[in-house]
ZAVO-777355 format. One record per residue (C-alpha): residue in one letter; x, z, y; residue number from 0. Coordinates in Angstrom, 2 decimals, always signed. Layout:
! ZAVO-777355
code:X:Z:Y:pos
a:X:Z:Y:NUM
...
! end
This chain:
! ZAVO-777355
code:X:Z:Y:pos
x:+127.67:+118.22:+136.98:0
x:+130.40:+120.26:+137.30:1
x:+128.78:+123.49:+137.19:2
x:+126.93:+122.95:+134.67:3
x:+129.85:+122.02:+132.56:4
x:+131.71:+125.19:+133.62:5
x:+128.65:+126.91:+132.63:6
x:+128.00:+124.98:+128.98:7
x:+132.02:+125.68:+128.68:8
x:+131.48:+129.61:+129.25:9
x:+132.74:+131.80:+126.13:10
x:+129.76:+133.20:+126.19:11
x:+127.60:+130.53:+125.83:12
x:+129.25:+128.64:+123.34:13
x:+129.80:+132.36:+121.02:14
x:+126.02:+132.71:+121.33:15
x:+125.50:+129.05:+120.44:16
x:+127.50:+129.49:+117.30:17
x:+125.88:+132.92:+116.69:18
x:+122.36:+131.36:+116.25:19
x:+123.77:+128.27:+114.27:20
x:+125.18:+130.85:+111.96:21
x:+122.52:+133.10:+111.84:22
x:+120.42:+130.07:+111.10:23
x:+122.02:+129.35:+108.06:24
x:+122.87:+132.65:+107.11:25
x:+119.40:+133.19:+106.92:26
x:+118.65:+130.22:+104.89:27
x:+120.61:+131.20:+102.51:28
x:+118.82:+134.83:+102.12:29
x:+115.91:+133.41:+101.60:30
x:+117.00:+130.73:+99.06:31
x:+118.33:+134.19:+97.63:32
x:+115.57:+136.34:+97.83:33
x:+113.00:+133.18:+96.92:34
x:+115.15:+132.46:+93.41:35
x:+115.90:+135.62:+91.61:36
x:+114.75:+138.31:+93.55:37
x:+110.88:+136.79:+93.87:38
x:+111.25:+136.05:+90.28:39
x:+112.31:+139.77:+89.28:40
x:+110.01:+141.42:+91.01:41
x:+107.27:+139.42:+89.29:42
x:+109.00:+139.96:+86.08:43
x:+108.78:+144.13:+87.04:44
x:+105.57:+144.21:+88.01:45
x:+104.20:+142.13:+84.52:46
x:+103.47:+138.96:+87.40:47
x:+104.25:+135.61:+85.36:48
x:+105.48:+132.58:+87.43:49
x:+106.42:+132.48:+91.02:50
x:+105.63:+135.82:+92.82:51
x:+105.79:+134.42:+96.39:52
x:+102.37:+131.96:+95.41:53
x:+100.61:+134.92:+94.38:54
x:+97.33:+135.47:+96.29:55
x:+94.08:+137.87:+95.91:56
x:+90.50:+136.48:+97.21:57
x:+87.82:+138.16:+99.21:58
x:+85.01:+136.58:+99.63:59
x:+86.37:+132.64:+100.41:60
x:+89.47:+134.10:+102.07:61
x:+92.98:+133.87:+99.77:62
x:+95.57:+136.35:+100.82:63
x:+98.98:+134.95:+99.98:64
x:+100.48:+138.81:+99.61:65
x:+103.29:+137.31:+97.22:66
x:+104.80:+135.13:+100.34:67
x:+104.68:+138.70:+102.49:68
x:+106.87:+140.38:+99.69:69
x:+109.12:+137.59:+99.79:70
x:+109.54:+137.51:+103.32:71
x:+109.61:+141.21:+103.49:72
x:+112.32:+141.71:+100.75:73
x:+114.29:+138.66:+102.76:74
x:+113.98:+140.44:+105.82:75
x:+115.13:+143.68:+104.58:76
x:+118.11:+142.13:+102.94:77
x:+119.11:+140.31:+105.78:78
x:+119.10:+143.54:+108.09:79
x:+121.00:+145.22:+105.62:80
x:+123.59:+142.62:+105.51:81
x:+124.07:+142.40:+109.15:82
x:+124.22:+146.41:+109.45:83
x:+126.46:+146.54:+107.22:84
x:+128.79:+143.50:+107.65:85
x:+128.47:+142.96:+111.25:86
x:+127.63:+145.47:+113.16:87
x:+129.02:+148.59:+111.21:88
x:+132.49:+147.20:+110.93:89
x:+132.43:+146.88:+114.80:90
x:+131.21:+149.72:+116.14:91
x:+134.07:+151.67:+114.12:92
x:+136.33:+148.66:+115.24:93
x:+135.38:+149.70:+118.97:94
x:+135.76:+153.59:+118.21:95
x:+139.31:+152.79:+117.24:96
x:+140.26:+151.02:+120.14:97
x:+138.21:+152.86:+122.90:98
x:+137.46:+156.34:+121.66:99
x:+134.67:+158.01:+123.31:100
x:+136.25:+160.36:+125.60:101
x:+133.21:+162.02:+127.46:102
x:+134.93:+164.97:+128.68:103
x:+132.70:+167.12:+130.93:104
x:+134.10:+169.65:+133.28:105
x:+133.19:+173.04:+134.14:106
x:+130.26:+173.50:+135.83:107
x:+128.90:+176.07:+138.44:108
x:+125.98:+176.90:+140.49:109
x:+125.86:+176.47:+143.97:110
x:+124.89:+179.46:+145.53:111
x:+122.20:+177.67:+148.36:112
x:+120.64:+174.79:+146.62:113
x:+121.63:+176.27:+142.71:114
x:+122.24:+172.75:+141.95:115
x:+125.07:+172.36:+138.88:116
x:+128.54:+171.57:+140.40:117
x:+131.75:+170.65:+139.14:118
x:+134.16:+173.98:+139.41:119
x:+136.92:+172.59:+141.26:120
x:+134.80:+170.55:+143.67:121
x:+134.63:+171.52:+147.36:122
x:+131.59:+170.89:+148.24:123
x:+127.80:+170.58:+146.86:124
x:+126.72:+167.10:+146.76:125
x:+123.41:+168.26:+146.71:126
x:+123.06:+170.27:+149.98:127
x:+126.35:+169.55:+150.98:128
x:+127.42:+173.19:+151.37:129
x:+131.03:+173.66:+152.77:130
x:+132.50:+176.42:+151.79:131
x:+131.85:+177.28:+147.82:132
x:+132.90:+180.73:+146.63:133
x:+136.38:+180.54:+144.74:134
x:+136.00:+179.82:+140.80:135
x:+137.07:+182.98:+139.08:136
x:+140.62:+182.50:+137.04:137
x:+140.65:+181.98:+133.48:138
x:+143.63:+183.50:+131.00:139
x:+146.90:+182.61:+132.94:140
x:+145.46:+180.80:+135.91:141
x:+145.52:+181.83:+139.32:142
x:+142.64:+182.06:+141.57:143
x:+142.19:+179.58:+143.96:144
x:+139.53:+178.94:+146.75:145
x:+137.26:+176.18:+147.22:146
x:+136.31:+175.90:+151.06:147
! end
């Protein structure tokens, strides 16, 4: 029982937990949104009277309920948007603040046996594992130094 309980007591667990609560009702509310006035205006824009989402068109014996795709499609669309935009937007510049990308990549060279790309100032190839590289050539107010 007890690790179970550690587990169930995990940050983790209990932030996803809330997450889906949340999202549940989150999304109940778009689509209370979506099914009152937005239904209702589209209808109104495209000269539809009544309730857009019960609209249907028959072939054959077959009813296709297209109105209840537009409403789930406009709910879907508004609920991405407001997740983009008020979830995970905010935190990916949140996280660029507080850990910048720093991808710095350093100068590169071919090794002269295997002419696999290797770092300037490294010693050997890890490749082919070539001892003694030539000497990297010194830039503006460097001095040359040798790598072997």
């Amino acid at each position: 029982m007890k690790g179970f309980r550690s587990f169930i007591l995990r940050g983790n667990v209990v932030d996803l937990a809330v997450g889906i609560v949340i999202g549940a009702a989150f999304t109940a509310v778009v689509n209370g949104f979506v099914s009152a006035f937005l239904t209702p205006l589209v209808g109104l824009a495209t000269g539809a009277t009544g309730d857009m989402s019960r609209k249907t068109f028959t072939v054959g014996a077959t009813a296709f309920p297209y109105g209840a795709f537009i409403n789930a499609a406009i709910s879907f669309l508004l609920l991405a948007s407001a997740l983009y935009f008020l979830v995970v937007l905010p935190i990916n510049k949140l996280h660029e603040r507080l850990a910048p990308h720093q991808d710095v990549q350093a100068p590169k060279r071919d090794c002269p046996e295997c002419l696999s790309p290797v770092p300037a100032q490294a010693r050997r190839c890890a490749s082919c594992t070539v001892a003694a590289l030539p000497t990297v050539p010194a830039q503006a107010g460097e001095t040359t130094q040798r790598l072997g």
